[in-house]
GUROFI-769833 format. One record per residue (C-alpha): x, y, z. Coordinates in Angstrom, 3 decimals, always signed. Example, Ala and Ser with C-alpha at 12.3 -4.5 7.8 and 13.67 -1.06 7.14 Angstrom:
BEGIN
<lotor xx="+12.300" yy="-4.500" zz="+7.800"/>
<lotor xx="+13.670" yy="-1.060" zz="+7.140"/>
//
This chain:
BEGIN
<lotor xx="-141.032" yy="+183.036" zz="+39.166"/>
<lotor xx="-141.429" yy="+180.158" zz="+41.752"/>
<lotor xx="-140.574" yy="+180.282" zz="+45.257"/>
<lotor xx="-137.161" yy="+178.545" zz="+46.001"/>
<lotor xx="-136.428" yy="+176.536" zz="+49.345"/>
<lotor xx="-132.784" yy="+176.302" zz="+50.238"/>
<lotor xx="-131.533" yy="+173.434" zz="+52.271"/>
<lotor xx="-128.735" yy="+173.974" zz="+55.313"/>
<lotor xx="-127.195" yy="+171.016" zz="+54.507"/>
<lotor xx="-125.127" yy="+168.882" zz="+56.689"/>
<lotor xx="-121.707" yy="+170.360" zz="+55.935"/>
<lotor xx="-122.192" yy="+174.122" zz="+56.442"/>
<lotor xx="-124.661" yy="+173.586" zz="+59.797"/>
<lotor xx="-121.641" yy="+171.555" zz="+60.639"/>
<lotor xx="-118.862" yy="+174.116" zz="+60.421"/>
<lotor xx="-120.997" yy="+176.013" zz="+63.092"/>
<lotor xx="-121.273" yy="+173.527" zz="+65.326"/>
<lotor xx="-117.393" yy="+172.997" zz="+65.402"/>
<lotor xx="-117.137" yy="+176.980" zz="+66.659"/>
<lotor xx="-120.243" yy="+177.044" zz="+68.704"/>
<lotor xx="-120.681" yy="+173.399" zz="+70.068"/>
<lotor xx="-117.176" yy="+172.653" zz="+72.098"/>
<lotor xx="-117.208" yy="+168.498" zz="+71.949"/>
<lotor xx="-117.720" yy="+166.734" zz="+75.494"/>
<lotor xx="-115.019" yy="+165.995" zz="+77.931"/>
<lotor xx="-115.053" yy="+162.613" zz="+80.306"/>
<lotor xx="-115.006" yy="+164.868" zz="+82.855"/>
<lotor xx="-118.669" yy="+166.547" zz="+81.727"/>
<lotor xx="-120.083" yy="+163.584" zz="+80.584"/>
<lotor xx="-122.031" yy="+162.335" zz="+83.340"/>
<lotor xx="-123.422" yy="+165.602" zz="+83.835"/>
<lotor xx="-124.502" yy="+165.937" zz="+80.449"/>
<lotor xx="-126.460" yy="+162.727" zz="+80.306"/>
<lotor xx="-128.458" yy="+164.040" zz="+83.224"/>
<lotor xx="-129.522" yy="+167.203" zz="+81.163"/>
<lotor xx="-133.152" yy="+166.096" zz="+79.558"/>
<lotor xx="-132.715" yy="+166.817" zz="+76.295"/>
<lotor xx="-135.744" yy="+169.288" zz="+74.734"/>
<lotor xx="-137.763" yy="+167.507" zz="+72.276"/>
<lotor xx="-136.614" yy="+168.626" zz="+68.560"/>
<lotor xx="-140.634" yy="+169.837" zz="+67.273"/>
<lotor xx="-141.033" yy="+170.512" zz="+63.627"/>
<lotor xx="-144.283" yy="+172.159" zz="+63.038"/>
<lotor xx="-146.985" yy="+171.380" zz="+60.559"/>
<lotor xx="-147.891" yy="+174.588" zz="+58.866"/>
<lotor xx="-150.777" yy="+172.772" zz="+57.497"/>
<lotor xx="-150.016" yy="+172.726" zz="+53.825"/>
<lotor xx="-150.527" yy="+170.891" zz="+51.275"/>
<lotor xx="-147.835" yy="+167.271" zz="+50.986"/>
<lotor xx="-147.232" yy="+164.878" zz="+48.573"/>
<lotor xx="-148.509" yy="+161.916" zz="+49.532"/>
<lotor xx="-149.973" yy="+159.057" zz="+47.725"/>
<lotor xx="-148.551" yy="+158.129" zz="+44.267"/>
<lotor xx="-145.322" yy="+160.246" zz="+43.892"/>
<lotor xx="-143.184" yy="+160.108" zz="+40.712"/>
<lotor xx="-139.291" yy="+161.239" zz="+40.213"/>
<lotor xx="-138.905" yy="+162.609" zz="+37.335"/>
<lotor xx="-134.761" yy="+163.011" zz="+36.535"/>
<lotor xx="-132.733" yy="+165.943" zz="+34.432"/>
<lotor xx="-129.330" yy="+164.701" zz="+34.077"/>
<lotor xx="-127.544" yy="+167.975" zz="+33.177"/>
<lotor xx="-124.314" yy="+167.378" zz="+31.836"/>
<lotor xx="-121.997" yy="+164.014" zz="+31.483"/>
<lotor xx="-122.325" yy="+160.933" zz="+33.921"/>
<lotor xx="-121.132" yy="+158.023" zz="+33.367"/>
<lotor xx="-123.377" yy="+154.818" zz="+33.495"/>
<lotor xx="-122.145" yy="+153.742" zz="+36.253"/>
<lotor xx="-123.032" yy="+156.953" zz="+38.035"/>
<lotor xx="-126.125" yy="+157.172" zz="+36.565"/>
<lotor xx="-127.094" yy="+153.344" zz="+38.125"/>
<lotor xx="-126.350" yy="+154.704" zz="+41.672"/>
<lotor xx="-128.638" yy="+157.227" zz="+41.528"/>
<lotor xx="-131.627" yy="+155.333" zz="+39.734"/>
<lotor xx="-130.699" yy="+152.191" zz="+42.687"/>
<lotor xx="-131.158" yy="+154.393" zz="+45.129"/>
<lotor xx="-134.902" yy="+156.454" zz="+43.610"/>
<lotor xx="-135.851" yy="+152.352" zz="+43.085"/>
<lotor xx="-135.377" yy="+151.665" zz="+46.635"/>
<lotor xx="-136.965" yy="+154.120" zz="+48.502"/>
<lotor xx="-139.967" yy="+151.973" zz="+47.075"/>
<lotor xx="-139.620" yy="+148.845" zz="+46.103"/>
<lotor xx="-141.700" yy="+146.860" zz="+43.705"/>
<lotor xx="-141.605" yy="+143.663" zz="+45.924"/>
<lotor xx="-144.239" yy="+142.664" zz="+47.807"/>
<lotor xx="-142.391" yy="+141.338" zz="+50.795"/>
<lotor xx="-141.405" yy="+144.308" zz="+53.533"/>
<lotor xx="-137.129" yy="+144.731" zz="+53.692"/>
<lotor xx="-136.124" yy="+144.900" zz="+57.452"/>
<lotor xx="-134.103" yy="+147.366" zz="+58.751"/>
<lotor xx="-131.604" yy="+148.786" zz="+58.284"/>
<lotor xx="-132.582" yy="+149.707" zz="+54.443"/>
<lotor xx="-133.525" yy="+152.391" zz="+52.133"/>
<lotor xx="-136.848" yy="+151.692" zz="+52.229"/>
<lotor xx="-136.759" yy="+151.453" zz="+56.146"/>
<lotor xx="-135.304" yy="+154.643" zz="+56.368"/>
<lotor xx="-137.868" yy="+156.044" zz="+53.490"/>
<lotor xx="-141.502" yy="+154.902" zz="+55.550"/>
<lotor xx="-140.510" yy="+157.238" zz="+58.467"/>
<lotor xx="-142.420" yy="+159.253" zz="+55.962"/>
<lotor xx="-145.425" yy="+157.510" zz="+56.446"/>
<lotor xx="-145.911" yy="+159.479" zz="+59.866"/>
<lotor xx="-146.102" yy="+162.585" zz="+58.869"/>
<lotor xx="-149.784" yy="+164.048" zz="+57.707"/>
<lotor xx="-151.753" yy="+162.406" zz="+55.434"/>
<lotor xx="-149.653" yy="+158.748" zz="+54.801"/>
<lotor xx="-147.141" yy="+157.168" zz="+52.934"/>
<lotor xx="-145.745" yy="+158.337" zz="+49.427"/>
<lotor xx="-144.803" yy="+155.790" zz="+46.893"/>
<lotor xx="-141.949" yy="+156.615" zz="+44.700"/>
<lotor xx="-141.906" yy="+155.409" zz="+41.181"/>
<lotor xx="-139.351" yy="+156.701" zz="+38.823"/>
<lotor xx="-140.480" yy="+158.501" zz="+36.109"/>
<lotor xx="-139.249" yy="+159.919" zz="+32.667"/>
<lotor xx="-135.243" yy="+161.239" zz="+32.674"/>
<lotor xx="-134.154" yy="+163.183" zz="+30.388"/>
<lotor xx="-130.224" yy="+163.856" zz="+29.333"/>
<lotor xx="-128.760" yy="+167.372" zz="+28.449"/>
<lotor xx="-125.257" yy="+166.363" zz="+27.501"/>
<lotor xx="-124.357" yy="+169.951" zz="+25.661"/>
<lotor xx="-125.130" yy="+172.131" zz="+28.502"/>
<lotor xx="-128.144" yy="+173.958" zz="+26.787"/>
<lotor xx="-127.997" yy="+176.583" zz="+29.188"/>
<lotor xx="-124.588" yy="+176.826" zz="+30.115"/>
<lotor xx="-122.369" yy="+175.561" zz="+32.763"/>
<lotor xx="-123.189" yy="+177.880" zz="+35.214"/>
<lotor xx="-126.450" yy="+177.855" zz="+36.426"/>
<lotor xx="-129.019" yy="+180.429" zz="+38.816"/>
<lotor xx="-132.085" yy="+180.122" zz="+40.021"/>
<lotor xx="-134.209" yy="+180.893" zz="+36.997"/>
<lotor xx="-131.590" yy="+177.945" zz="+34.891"/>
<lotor xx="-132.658" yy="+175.496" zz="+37.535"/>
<lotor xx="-136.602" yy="+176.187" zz="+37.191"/>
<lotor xx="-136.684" yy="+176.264" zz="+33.590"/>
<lotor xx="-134.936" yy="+172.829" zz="+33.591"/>
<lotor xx="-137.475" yy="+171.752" zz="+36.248"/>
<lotor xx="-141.052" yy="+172.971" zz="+33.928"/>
<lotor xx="-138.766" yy="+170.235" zz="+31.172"/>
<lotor xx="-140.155" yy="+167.404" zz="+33.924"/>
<lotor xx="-143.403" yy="+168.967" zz="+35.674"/>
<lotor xx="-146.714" yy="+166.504" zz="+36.167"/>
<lotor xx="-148.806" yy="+166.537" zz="+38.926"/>
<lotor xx="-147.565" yy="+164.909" zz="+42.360"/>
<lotor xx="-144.229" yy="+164.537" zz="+40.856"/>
<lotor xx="-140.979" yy="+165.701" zz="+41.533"/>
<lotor xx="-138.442" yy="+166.948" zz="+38.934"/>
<lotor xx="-134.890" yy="+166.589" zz="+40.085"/>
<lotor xx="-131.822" yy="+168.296" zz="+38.007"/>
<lotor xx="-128.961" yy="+166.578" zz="+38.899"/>
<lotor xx="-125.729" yy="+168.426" zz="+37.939"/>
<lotor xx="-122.716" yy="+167.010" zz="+37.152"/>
<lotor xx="-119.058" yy="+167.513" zz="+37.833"/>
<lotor xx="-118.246" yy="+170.033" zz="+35.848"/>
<lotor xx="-121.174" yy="+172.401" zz="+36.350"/>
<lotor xx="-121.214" yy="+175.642" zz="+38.605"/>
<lotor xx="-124.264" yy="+176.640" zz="+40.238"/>
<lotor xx="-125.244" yy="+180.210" zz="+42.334"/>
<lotor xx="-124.426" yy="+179.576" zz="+45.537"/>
<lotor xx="-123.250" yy="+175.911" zz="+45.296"/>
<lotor xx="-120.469" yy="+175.613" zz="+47.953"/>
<lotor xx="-120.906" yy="+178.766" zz="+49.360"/>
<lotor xx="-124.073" yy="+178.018" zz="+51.644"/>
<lotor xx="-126.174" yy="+174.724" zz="+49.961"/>
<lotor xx="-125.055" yy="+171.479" zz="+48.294"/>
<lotor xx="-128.683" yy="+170.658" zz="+47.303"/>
<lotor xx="-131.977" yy="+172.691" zz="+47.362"/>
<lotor xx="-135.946" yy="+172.385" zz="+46.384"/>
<lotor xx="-138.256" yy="+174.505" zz="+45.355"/>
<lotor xx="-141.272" yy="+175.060" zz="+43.674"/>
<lotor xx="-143.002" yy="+176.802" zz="+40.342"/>
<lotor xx="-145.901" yy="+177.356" zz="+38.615"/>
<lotor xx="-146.987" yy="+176.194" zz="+34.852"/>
<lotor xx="-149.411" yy="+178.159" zz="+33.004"/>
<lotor xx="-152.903" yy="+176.603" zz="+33.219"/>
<lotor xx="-151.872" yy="+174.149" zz="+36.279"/>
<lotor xx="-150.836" yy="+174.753" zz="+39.744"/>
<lotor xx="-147.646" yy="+174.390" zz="+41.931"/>
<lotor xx="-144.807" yy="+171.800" zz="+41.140"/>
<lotor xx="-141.991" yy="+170.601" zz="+43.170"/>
<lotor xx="-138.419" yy="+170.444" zz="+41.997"/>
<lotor xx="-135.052" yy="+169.965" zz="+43.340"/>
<lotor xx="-131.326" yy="+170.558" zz="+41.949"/>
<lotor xx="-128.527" yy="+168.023" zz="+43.551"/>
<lotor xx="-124.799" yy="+168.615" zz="+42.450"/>
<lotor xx="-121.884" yy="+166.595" zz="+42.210"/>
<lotor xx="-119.151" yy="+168.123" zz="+44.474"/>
<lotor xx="-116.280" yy="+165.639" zz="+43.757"/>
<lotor xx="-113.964" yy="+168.781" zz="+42.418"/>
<lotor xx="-115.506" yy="+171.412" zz="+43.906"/>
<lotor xx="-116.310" yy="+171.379" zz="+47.277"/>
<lotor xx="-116.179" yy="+167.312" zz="+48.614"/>
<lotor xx="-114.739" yy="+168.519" zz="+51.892"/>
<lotor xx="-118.531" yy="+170.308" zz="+52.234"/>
<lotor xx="-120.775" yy="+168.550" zz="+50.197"/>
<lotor xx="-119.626" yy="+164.913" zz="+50.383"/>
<lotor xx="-118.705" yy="+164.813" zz="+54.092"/>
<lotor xx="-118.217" yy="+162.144" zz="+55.663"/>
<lotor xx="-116.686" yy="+160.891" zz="+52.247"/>
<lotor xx="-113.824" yy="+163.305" zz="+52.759"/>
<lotor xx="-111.978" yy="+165.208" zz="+55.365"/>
<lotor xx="-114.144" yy="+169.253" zz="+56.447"/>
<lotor xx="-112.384" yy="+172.311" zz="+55.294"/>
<lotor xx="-112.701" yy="+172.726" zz="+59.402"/>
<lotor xx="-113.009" yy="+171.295" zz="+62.130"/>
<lotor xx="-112.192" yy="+167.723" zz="+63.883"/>
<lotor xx="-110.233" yy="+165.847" zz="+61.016"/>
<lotor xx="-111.525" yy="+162.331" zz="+61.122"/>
<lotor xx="-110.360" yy="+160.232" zz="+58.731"/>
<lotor xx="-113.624" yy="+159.846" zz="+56.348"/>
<lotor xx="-115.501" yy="+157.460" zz="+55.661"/>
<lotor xx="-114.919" yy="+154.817" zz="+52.320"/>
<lotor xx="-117.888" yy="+155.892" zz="+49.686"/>
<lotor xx="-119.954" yy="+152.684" zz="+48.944"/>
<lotor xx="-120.266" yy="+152.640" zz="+45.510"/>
<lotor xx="-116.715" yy="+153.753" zz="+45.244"/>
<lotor xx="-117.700" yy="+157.579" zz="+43.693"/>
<lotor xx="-117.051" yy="+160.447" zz="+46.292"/>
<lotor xx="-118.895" yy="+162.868" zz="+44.138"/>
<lotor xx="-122.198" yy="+160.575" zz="+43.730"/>
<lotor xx="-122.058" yy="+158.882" zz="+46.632"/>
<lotor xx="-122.296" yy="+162.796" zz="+48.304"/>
<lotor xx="-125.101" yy="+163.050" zz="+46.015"/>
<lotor xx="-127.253" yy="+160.493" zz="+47.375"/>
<lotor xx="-126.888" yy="+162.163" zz="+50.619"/>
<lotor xx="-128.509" yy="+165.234" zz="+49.336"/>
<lotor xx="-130.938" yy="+163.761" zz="+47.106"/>
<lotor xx="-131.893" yy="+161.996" zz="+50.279"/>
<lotor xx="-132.363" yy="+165.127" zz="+51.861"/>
<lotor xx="-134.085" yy="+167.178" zz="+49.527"/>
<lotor xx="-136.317" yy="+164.283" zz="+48.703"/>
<lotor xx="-137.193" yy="+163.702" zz="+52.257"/>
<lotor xx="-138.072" yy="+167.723" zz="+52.319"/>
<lotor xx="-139.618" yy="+167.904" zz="+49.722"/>
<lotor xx="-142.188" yy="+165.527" zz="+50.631"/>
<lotor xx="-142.707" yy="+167.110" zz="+53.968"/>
<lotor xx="-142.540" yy="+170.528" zz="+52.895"/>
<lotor xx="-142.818" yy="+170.764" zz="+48.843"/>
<lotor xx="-144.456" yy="+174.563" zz="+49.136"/>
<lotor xx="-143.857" yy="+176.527" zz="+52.010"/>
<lotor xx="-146.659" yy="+174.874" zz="+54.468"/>
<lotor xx="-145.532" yy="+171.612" zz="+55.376"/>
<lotor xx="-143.462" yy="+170.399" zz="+58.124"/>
<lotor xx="-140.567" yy="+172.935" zz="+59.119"/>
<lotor xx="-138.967" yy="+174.843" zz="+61.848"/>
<lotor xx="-137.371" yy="+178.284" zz="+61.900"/>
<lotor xx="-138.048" yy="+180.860" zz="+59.018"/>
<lotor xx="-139.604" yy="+179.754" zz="+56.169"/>
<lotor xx="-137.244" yy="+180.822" zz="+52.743"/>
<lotor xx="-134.478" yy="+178.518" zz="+55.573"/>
<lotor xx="-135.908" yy="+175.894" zz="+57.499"/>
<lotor xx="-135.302" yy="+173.288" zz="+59.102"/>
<lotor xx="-136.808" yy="+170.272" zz="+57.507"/>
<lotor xx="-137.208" yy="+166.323" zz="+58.067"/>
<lotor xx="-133.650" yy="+165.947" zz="+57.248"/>
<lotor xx="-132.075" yy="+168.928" zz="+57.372"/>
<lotor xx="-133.013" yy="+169.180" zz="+61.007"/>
<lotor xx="-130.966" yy="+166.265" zz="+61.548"/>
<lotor xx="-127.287" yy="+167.685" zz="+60.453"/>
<lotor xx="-124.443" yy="+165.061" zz="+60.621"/>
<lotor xx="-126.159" yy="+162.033" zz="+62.109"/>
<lotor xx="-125.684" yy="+159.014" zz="+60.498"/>
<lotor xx="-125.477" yy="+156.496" zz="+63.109"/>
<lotor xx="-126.287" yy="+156.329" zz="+67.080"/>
<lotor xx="-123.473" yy="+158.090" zz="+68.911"/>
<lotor xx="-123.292" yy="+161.280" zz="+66.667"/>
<lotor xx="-121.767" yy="+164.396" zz="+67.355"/>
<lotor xx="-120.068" yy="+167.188" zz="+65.326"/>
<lotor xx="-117.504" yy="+165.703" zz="+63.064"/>
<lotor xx="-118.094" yy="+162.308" zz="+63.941"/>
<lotor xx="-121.119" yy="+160.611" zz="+62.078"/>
<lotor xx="-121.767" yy="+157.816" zz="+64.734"/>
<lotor xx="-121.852" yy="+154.018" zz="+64.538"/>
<lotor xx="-122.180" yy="+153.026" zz="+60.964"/>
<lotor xx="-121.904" yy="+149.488" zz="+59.125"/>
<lotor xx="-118.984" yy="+148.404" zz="+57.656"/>
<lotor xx="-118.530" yy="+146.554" zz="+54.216"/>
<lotor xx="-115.998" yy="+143.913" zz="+54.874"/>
<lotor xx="-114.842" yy="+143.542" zz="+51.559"/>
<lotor xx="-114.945" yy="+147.002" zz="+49.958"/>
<lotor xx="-113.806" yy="+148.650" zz="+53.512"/>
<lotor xx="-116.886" yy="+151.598" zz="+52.874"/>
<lotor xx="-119.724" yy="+152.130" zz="+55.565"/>
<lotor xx="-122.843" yy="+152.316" zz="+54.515"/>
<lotor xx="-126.430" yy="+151.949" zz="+56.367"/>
<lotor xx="-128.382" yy="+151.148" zz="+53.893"/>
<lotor xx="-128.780" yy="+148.593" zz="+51.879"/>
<lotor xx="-130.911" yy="+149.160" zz="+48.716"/>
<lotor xx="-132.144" yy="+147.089" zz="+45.111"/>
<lotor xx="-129.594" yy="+145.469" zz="+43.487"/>
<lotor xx="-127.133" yy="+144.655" zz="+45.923"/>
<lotor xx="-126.325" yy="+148.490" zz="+46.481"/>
<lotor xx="-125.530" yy="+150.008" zz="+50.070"/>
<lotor xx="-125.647" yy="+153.722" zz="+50.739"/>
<lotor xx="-125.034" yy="+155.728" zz="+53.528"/>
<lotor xx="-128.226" yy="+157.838" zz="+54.358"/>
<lotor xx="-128.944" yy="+160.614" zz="+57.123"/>
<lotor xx="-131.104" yy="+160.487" zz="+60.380"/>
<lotor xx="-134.169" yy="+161.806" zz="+59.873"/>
<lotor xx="-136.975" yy="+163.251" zz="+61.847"/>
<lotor xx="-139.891" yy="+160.745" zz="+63.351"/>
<lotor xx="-142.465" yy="+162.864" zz="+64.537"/>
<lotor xx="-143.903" yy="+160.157" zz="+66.744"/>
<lotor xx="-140.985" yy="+160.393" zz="+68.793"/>
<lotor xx="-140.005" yy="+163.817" zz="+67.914"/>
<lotor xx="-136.499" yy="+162.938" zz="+67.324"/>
<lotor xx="-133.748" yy="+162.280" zz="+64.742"/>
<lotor xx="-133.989" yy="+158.476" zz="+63.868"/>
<lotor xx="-130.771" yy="+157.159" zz="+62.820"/>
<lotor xx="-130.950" yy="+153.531" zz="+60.778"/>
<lotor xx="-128.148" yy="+152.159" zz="+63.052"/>
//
């Protein structure tokens, strides 16, 4: 059995901050921005990354659509793109080489082999053990296999306290492999999983945000894949980059719940871009004309979230 690594993500650490984080008045302001605010450290437990070469191996489990399907394959294809001339910021790939600063150098995404389980094989709800034997379907070394779950599927613990976790497992006569599960919240839990796409179950009700590619459910998706990526790269088995305990730490993203933009605080995602035509913010802009909206994460050569915009 292979050691599984849940990520807080954004919504749940959220809903905490809303009871435990009251949001600042005028009057407190100025006396806040006089409080030095402690350096955010995420400690390397010096274990082994992935660095170098990486490849994304996908398990589409269940139906998407085509359309769905492109979003997600954009967005692997621009966290490294095959063109030789550097994209400025903001951009996927902008947001993707704060990776270089962690230990050891940059990782290089190339997507891999996907592989489509339309009939459920294992059933439509899945645990733990479901997810990893989906994973060993998609295992090679420095790869990542990534089951992404669609609408219709219930997973252990989906909703309840992750949208998105990774892990890791063993195959006989090799060593440890890194996998992830992602699912699509749009009828089960958007309010949680695909915040800021849709109003919180609690807290401050903003209005939300428009979805960029126009899919609630997917465009929540990328947020998490984003985040599980990031950790997994920093932190694929247990030794990496992390703070706090380590079966629930805090990782490159993770650390950085609900900042999307400068100006963040809980419920509001901060400053983000604005499509003009479509009326959805994004942050991002990525291969093939796409725009996603992607979470802060962690630079450890400031050692501090870095937002895009």
């Amino acid at each position: 059995m292979g050691s599984s690594n849940p990520v807080i993500t954004i919504f749940l650490l959220l809903f905490s901050l809303f009871v435990l984080v009251p949001i600042p008045s005028l009057a407190n302001s100025r006396i806040l921005a006089l409080v030095k605010e402690k350096p955010l450290v995420l400690k390397y437990h010096k274990g082994a990354l992935l660095k170098g070469n990486v490849t994304i191996n996908l398990i589409w489990y269940g139906k998407f659509t085509p359309a769905q399907r492109s979003i997600i394959v954009d967005f692997i294809q621009s966290l490294s793109p095959k063109t030789k001339k550097l994209t400025p910021p903001p951009s996927v790939s902008w947001w993707w080489r704060t990776t270089e600063a962690y230990e050891g150098g940059p990782s290089v995404i190339t997507l891999g082999k996907q592989i489509f389980d339309e009939k459920y094989s294992v059933g439509k709800y899945l645990k733990d053990p479901q997810l990893e034997s989906l994973a060993l379907r998609a295992t090679q070394t420095n790869s990542i296999a990534v089951i992404l779950t669609a609408i219709d599927v219930a997973v252990e613990d989906f909703c309840m306290n992750r949208c998105a976790m990774h892990g890791s497992t063993r195959v006989k006569r090799g060593g440890k492999f890194a996998y992830a599960w992602v699912g699509n919240s749009a009828i089960q839990c958007p309010g949680q999983c695909a915040w800021p796409f849709q109003k919180p179950i609690v807290g401050p009700q903003i209005a939300p945000l428009g979805a960029p590619n126009g899919d609630v459910g997917v465009d929540g998706m990328i947020i998490n894949l984003a985040t599980v990526l990031a950790g997994t790269i920093t932190n694929p088995f247990d030794g990496g980059y992390f703070q706090g305990p380590a079966n629930a730490p805090l990782e490159a993203v993770s650390a950085c719940t609900g900042i999307f933009g400068s100006g963040a605080f809980p419920g509001f995602p901060g400053m983000v871009l604005l499509d003009k035509n479509t009326g959805a913010s994004y942050n991002a802009p990525g291969v093939n004309g796409r725009k996603y909206l992607l979470p802060a994460m962690w630079d450890p050569k400031t050692s501090k979230c870095k937002p895009l915009v």
